[in-house]
N, C-alpha and C positions, 0 to 999 in steps of 0.2 A: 164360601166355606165358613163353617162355626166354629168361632173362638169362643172357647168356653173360659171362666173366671181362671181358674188355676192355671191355665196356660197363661197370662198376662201375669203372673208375678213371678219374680227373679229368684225368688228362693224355687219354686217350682223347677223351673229351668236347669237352675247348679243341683238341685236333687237328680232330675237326668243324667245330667253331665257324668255324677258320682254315682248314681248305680249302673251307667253306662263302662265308667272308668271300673267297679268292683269288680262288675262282670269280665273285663278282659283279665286282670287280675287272676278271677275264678277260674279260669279259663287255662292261666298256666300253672294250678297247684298240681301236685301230683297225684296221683292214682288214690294214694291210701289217704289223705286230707278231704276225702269225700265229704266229711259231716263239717270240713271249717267251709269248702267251697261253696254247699248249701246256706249254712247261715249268712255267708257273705252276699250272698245272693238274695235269699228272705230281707238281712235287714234291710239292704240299697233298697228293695222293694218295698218296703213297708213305708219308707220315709216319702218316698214319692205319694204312695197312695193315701197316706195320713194329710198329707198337705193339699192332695186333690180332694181328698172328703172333708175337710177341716174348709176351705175355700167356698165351697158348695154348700155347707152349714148356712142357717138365717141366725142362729139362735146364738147369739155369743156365747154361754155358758159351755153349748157343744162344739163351735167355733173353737175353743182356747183349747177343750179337751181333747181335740184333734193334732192340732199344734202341737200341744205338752206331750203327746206319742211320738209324732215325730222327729222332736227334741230327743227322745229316751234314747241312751246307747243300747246298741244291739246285744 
């Protein structure tokens, strides 16, 4: 099996955890909080995938700018 970079770091890992944990969250808003359960949703998403593209970067400059999204609140 391949382990890729971003699997092997811990901040990758608790980004899981936490848009695993959004998502059940998302999961008991109600009907009409449709547009909060989407963003909640987007952002867990975005921090995960900022971290796995930021990981996968050679270039440090685009390396950090990866990072610093992921840092962004939603």
């Amino acid at each position: 099996m391949v382990t890729f970079d971003h699997e092997k770091l811990e901040v990758y890992r608790v980004a899981v955890e936490y848009a695993d944990a959004a998502d059940r969250i998302a999961a008991k808003l109600k009907t009409g909080n449709a547009h909060i359960r989407d963003q909640l949703r987007r952002a867990s998403d975005s921090i995960v995938n900022n971290v796995a593209e930021g990981a996968g970067e050679f270039q440090p400059q685009e390396k950090a700018r990866f990072y610093r999204m992921a840092l962004r609140p939603g």
